[in-house]
C-alpha positions as CSV (number, residue, x, y, z in Angstrom):
1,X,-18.0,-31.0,-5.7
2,X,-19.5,-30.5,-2.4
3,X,-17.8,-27.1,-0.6
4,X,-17.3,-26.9,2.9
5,X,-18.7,-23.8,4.9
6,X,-15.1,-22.1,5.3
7,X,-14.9,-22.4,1.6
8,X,-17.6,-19.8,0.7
9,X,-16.3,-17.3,3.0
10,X,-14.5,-15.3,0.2
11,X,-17.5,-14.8,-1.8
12,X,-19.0,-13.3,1.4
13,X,-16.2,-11.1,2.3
14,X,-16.5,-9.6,-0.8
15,X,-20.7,-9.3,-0.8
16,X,-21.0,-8.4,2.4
17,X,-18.5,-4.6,2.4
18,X,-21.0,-4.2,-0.9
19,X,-24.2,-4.2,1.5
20,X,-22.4,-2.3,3.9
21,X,-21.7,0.4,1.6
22,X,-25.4,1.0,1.2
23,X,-26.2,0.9,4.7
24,X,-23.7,3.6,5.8
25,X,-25.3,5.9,3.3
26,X,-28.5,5.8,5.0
27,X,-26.8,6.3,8.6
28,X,-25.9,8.8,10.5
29,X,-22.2,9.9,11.4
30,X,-21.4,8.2,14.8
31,X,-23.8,4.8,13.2
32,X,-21.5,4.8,10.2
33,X,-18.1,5.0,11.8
34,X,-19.9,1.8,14.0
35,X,-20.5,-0.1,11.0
36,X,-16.8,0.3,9.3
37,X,-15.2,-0.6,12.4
38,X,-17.9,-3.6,13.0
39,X,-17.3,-4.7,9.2
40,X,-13.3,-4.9,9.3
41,X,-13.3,-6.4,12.5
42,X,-15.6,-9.0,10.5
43,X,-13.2,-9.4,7.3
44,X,-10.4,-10.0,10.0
45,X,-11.7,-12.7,11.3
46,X,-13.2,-13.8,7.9
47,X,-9.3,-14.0,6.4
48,X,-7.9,-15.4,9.6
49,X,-10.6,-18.6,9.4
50,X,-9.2,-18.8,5.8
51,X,-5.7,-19.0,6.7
52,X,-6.2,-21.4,9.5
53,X,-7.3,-24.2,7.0
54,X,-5.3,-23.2,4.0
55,X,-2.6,-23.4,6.0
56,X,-3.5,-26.2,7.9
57,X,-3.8,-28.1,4.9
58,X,-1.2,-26.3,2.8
59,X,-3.6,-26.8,-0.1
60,X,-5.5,-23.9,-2.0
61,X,-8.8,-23.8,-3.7
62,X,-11.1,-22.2,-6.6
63,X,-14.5,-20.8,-6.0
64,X,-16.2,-20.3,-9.0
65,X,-18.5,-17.3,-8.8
66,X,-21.6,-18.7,-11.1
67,X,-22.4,-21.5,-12.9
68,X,-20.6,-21.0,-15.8
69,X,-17.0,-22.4,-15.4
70,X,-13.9,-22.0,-16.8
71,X,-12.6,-20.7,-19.5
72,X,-15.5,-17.8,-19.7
73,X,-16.1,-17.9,-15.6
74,X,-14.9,-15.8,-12.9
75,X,-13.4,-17.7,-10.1
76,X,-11.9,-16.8,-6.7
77,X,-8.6,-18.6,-5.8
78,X,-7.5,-18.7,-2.1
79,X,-4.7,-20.0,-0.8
80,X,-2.0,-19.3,2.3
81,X,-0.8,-16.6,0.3
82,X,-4.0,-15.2,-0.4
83,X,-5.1,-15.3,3.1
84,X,-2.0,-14.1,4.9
85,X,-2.3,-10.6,3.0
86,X,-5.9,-10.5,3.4
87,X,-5.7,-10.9,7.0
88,X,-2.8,-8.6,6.9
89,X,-4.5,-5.5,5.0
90,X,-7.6,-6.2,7.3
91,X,-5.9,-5.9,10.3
92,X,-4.7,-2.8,8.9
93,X,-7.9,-1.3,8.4
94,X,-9.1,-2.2,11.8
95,X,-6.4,-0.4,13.0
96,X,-6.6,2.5,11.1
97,X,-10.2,2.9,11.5
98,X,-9.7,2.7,15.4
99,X,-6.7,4.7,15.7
100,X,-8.0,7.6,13.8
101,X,-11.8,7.1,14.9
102,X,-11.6,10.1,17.1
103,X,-10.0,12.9,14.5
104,X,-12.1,11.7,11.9
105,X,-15.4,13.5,13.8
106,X,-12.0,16.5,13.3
107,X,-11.4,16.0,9.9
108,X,-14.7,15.0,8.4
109,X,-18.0,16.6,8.2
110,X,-20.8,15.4,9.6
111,X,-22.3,15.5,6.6
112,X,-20.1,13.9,4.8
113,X,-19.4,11.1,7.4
114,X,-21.8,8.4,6.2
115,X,-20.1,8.7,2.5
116,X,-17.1,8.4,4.2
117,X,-18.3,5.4,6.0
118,X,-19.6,3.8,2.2
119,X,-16.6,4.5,0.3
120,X,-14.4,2.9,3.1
121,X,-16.6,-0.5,2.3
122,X,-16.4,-0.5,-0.8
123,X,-12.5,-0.2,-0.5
124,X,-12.9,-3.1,1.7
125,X,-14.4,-4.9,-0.9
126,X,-11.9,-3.9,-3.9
127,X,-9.2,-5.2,-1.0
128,X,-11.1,-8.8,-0.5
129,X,-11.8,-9.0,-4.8
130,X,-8.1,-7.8,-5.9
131,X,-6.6,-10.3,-3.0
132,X,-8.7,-13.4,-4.5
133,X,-9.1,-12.6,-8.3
134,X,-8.0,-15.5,-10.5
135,X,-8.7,-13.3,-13.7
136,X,-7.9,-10.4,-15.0
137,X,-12.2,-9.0,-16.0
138,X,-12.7,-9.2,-11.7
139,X,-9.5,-7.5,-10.9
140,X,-9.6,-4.6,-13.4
141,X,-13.7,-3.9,-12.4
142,X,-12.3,-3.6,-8.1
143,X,-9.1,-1.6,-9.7
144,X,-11.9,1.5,-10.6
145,X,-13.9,0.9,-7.8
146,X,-10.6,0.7,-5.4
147,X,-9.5,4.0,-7.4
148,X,-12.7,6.2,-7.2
149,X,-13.4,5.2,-3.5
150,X,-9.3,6.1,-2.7
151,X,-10.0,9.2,-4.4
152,X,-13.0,10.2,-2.5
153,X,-11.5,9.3,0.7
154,X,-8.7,12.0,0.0
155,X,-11.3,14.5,-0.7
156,X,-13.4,13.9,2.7
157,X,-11.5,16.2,4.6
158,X,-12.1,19.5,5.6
159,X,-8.6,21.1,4.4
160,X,-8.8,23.0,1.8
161,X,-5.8,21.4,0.1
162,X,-7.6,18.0,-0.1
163,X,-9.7,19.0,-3.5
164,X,-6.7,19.3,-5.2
165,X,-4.9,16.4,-3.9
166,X,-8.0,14.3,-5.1
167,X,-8.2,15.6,-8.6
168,X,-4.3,14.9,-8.7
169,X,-4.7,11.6,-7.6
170,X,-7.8,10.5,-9.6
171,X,-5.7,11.9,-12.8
172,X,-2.7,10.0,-12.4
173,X,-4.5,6.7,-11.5
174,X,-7.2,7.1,-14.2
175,X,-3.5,7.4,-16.4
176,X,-2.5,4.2,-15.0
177,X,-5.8,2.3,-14.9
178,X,-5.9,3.2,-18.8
179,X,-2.4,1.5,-19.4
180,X,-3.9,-1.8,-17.4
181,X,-7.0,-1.4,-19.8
182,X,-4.7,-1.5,-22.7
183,X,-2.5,-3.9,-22.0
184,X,-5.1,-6.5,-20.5
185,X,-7.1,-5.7,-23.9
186,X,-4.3,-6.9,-26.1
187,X,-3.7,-10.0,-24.1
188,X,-7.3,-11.0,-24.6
189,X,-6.8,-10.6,-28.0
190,X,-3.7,-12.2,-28.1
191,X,-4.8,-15.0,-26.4
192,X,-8.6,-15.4,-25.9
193,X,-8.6,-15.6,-22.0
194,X,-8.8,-14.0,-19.2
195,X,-8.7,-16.6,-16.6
196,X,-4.9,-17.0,-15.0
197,X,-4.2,-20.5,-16.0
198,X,-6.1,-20.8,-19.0
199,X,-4.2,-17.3,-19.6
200,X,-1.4,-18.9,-18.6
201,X,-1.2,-21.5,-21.1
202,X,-2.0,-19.7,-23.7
203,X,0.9,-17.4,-23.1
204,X,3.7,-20.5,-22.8
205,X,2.0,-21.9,-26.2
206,X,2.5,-18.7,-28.3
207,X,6.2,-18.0,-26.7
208,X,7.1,-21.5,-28.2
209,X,5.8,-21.4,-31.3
210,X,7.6,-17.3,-31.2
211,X,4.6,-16.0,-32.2
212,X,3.3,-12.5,-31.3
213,X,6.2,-12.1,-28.9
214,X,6.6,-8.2,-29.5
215,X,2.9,-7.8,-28.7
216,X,2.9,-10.1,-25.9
217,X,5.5,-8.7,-24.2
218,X,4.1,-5.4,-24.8
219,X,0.8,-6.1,-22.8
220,X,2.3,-7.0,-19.9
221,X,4.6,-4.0,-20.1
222,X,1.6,-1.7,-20.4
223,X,0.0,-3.6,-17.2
224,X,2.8,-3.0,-14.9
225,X,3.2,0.5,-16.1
226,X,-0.5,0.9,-15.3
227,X,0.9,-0.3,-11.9
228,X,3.6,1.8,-11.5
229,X,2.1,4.7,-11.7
230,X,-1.0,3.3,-9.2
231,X,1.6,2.6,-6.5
232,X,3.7,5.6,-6.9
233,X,6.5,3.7,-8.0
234,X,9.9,6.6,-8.8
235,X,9.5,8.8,-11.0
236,X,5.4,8.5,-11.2
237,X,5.0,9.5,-7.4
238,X,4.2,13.3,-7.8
239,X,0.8,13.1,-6.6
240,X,1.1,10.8,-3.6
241,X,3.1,13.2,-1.2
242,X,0.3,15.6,-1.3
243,X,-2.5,12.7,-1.6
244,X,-1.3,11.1,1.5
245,X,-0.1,14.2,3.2
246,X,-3.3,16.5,3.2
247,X,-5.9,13.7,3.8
248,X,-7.2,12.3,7.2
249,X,-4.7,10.3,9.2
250,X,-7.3,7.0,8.7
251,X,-7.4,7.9,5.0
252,X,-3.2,8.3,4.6
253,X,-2.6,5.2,7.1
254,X,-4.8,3.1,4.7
255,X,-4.1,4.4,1.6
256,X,0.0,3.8,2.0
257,X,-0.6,0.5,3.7
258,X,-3.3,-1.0,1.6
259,X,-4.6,0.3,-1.4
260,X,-0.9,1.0,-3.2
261,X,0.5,-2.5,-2.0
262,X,-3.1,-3.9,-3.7
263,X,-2.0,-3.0,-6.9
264,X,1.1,-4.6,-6.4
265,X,0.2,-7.9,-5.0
266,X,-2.0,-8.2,-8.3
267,X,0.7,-7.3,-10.6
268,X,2.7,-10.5,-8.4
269,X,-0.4,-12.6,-9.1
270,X,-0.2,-11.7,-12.4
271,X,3.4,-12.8,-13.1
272,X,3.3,-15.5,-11.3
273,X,0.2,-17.5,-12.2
274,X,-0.6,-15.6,-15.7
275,X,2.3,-14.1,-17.6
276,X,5.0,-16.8,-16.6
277,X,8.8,-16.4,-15.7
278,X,9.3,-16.5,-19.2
279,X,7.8,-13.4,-20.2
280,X,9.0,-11.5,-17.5
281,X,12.9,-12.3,-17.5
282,X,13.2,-11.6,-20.9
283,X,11.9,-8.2,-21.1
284,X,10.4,-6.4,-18.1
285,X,12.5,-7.6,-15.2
286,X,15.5,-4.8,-16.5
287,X,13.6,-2.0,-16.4
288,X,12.2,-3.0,-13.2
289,X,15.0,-2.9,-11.3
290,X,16.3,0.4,-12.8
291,X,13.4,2.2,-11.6
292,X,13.0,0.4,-8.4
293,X,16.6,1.4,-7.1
294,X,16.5,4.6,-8.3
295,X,13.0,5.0,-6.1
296,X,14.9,3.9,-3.3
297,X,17.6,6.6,-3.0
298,X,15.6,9.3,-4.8
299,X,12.1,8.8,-2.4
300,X,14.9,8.9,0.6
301,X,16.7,12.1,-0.9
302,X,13.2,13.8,-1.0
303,X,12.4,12.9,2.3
304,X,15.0,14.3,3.8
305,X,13.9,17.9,2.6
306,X,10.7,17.9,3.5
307,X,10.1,20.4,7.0
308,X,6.7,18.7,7.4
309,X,6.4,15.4,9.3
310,X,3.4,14.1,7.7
311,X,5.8,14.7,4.1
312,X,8.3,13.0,5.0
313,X,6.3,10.2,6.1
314,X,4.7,10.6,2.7
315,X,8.1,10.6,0.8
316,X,9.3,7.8,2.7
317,X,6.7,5.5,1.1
318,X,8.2,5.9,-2.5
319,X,11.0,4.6,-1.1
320,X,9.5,1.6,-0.2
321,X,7.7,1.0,-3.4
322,X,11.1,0.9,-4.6
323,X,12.2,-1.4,-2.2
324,X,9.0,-3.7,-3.3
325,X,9.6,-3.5,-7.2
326,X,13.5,-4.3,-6.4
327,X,12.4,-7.4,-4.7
328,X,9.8,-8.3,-8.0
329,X,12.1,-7.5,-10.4
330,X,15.0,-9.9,-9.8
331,X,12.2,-12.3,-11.2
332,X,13.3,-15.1,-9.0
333,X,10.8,-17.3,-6.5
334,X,13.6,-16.0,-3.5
335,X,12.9,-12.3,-4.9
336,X,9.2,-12.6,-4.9
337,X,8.7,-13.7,-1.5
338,X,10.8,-11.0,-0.3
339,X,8.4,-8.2,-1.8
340,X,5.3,-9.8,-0.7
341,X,7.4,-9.8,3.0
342,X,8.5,-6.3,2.8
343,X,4.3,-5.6,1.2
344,X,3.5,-7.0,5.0
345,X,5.7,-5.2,7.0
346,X,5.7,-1.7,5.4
347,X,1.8,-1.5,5.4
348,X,2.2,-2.2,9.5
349,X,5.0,0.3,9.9
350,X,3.4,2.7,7.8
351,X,-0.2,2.6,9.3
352,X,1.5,3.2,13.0
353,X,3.6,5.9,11.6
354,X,1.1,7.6,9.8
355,X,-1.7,7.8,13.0
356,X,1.4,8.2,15.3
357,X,2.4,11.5,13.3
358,X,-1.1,12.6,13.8
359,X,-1.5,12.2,17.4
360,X,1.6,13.6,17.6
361,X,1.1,16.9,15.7
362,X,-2.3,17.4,17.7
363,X,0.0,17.2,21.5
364,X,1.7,20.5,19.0
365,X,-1.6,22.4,18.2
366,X,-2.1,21.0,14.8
367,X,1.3,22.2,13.5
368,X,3.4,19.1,12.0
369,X,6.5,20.9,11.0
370,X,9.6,19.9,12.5
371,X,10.3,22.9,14.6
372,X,6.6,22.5,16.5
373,X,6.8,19.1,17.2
374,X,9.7,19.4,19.7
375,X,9.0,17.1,22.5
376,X,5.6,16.0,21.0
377,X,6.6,12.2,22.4
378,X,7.1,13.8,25.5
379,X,3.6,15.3,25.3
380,X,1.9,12.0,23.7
381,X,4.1,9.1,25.4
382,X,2.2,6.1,23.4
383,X,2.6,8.2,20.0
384,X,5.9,8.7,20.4
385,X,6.4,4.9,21.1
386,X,4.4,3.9,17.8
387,X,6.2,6.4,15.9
388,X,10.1,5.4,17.3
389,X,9.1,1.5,16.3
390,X,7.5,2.4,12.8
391,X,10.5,4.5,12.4
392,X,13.1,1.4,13.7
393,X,11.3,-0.7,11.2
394,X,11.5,1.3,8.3
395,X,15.2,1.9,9.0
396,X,16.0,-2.2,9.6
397,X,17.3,-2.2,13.4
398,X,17.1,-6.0,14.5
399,X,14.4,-7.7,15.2
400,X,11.9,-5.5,13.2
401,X,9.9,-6.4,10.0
402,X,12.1,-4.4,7.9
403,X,15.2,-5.9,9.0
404,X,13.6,-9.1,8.1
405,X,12.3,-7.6,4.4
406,X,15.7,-5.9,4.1
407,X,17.6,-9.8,4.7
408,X,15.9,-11.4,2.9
409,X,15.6,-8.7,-0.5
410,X,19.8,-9.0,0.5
411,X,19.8,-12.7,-0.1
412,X,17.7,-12.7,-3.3
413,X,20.0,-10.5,-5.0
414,X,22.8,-12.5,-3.7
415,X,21.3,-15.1,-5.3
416,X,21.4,-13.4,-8.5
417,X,24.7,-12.8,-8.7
418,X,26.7,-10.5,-11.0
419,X,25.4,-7.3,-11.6
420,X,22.1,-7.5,-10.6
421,X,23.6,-8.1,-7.3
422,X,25.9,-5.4,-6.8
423,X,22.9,-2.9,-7.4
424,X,21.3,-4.3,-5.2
425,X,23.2,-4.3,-2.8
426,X,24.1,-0.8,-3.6
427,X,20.7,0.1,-3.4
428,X,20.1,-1.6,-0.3
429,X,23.1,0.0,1.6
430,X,22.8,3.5,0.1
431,X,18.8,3.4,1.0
432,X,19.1,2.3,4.7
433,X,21.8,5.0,5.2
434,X,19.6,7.5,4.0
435,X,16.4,5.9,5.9
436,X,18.7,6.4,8.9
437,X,19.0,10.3,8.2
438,X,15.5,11.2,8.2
439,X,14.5,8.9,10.5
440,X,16.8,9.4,13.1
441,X,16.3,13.2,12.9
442,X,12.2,12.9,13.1
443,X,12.8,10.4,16.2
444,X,15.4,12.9,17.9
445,X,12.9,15.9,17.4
446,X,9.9,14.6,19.0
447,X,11.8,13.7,21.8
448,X,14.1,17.1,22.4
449,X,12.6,19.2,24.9
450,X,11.6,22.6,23.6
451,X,13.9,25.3,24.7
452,X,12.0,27.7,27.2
453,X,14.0,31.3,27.4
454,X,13.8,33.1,30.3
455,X,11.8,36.0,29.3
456,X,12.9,37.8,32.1
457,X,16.8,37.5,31.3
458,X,15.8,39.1,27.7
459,X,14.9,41.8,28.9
460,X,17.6,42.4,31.0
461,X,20.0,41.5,28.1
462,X,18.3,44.1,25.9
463,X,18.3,46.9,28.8
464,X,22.2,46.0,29.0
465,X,22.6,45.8,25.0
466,X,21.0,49.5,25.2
467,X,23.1,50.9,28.1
């Protein structure tokens, strides 16, 4: 079958970040930070001529990378779904990479610039691969190279925290990449494929003939584990607060936005087009939804201690993993559109709040706690703008992405019914109440003016105190 020109685009948004990633690490700084911004400009445009004829023809299609087909091939599927969060995480790159392209020269060495510059390609490329895969060998090779480029992107900066933070972070992913390992190892012996729908099949035939079923449900268990702990899902977040906290504000805005929700959006694939509604109802979807609500009050709770901005910011993302596993685990079509939603709308929210936060902490002299950023927004006008609507969003005032996410994850426990939906809805309500605590407090801080004492009166209050 002939292929149109469109049609091999996904094969080249992959490639082409790979060739990039060499290039950068023969560049200078300034040549570098050209290139990354020139390449995810590219992959926008790449995804958006993907979604215009997927879309278009509400059809999806398989590239086979190679000769060698099915069942031993690796093959790219892309459909509306695919392309929509393509397009989505690209645009947040693009965005991230601008809005932080001046602090980076700040927070990066110049030395260290053109690594910087490679590692965000190869990211790139890991986003493009994990967004495509239709088996589980391509997804789990860009799972290590997404992990060892996130973990090097931490590291980049100049704070001294940031060494830590990265050795941290590569432990507990290397922990949750292991459990992926595991449980995609036992499903290839279980079944003898790789590929989703052959893997697919396979799985349907041995849960009617009840055979292996303990196993079988045991690999996918240890595959979403893995993912748990990737994405920082409650209680396996410990290392993101200071992972996204103490690196650069492009590194944070795309490692919230993108890289976790990656994981994620493969673990959906997974379940949807692999592992079967059967497989996941029966076992996994419980424990799912335990751990997603309890991330969504306890990532909240946290994040209303923090005295840092860029921590609480940090916090609030575990609460919005939750909200993303809550939506997964009611293991219904309704429930799973809602995540991949709220996946959307929390990587734009948190991208602006994350480069807002920074901008904002410079207009304080590089202090971000609470007290110094008095009247920051007043001090950096467009910051404090970014930040107020990333904020509304995450909250779920009207007309804001959250809203939306938070409607529609409403209605899909509805849906449910019985218990499942009154802890949901408990979730839900208990969550947003607490979103509106820390929120509200960060927004009313950068706006209150700071107070300016008359030094002049002190004295005279003292001379009076001593008379």
């Amino acid at each position: 079958m002939t292929m149109t020109w469109w049609q091999n685009l996904p094969l080249f948004l992959i490639l082409c970040p790979l060739m990039c990633a060499a290039i950068c690490s023969a560049l200078k700084g300034k040549a570098a930070r050209i290139v990354i911004a020139a390449l995810s400009a590219l992959e926008c445009a790449g995804m958006g001529v993907l979604l215009y004829y997927t879309a278009k023809g509400n059809e999806s299609f398989v590239y086979a990378m190679g000769e060698i087909g099915a069942p031993f091939g690796n093959e790219l599927r892309i459909g509306p779904l695919e392309a929509l969060t393509g397009l989505g995480f690209s645009l947040v790159l693009f965005t991230a990479i601008l809005g932080g392209w001046h602090r980076l020269t700040k927070d990066v060495a110049p030395n260290r610039m053109n690594l910087y510059g490679s590692v965000t390609c190869l990211l790139t490329s890991a986003m493009a691969a994990m967004v495509f895969t239709n088996d589980l060998f391509t997804a789990y090779v860009f799972i290590e190279i997404s992990t060892i480029a996130s973990c090097a992107l931490i590291g980049a900066s100049n704070k001294g925290k940031t060494l830590f933070s990265a050795a941290r972070y590569m432990i507990m992913n290397l922990m949750g990449s292991g459990l992926f390992l595991l449980g995609l190892s036992m499903l290839y012996c279980l079944t003898g494929h790789l590929l989703f729908p052959q893997l697919g099949a396979a799985v349907r035939d041995l849960l009617e003939g009840e055979r292996y079923s303990i196993p079988l449900y045991m690999s996918f268990l240890l595959m979403t584990l893995g993912v748990a702990i990737k994405s920082a899902l409650y209680p396996f977040h410990t290392w993101l607060p200071d992972a996204y906290g103490n690196a650069t504000a492009t590194s944070s805005a795309v490692l919230s936005s993108m890289v976790s929700k990656l994981y994620i959006f493969l673990l959906i694939k997974i379940f949807l087009r692999a592992a079967g509604w059967e497989v996941f109802a029966r076992r996994i979807e419980d424990v799912l939804l335990l751990y997603a609500a309890a991330g969504m009050v306890m990532g909240s709770v946290h994040a209303i201690r923090q005295k840092h901005l860029t921590r609480m910011v940090a916090y609030s993302s575990v609460a919005q993993i939750g909200y993303i596993f809550l939506g997964i685990s009611l293991g219904t079509e309704a429930g799973m559109a809602a995540a991949v939603y709220h996946i959307l709308a929390h990587s734009a929210a948190k991208a602006m709040l994350f480069l807002s936060a920074n901008r904002l902490r410079e207009a304080s002299g590089d202090e971000d706690t609470f007290a110094a950023l008095r009247g920051s927004a007043l001090r950096a006008p467009l910051a404090g703008l970014a930040f107020t609507v990333g904020a509304c969003s995450l909250v779920g005032i009207p007309g804001l992405g959250g809203f939306t996410s938070k409607l529609y994850l409403a209605s899909a426990g509805v849906e449910a019914g019985g218990l499942r939906m009154a802890i949901v809805l408990a979730a839900l309500a208990v969550s947003t109440l607490l979103n509106v605590a820390y929120m509200l407090r960060s927004v009313l801080t950068i706006y209150r003016k700071k107070e300016e004492t008359d030094q002049s009166i002190l004295c005279k209050d003292r001379l009076f105190a001593v008379a």
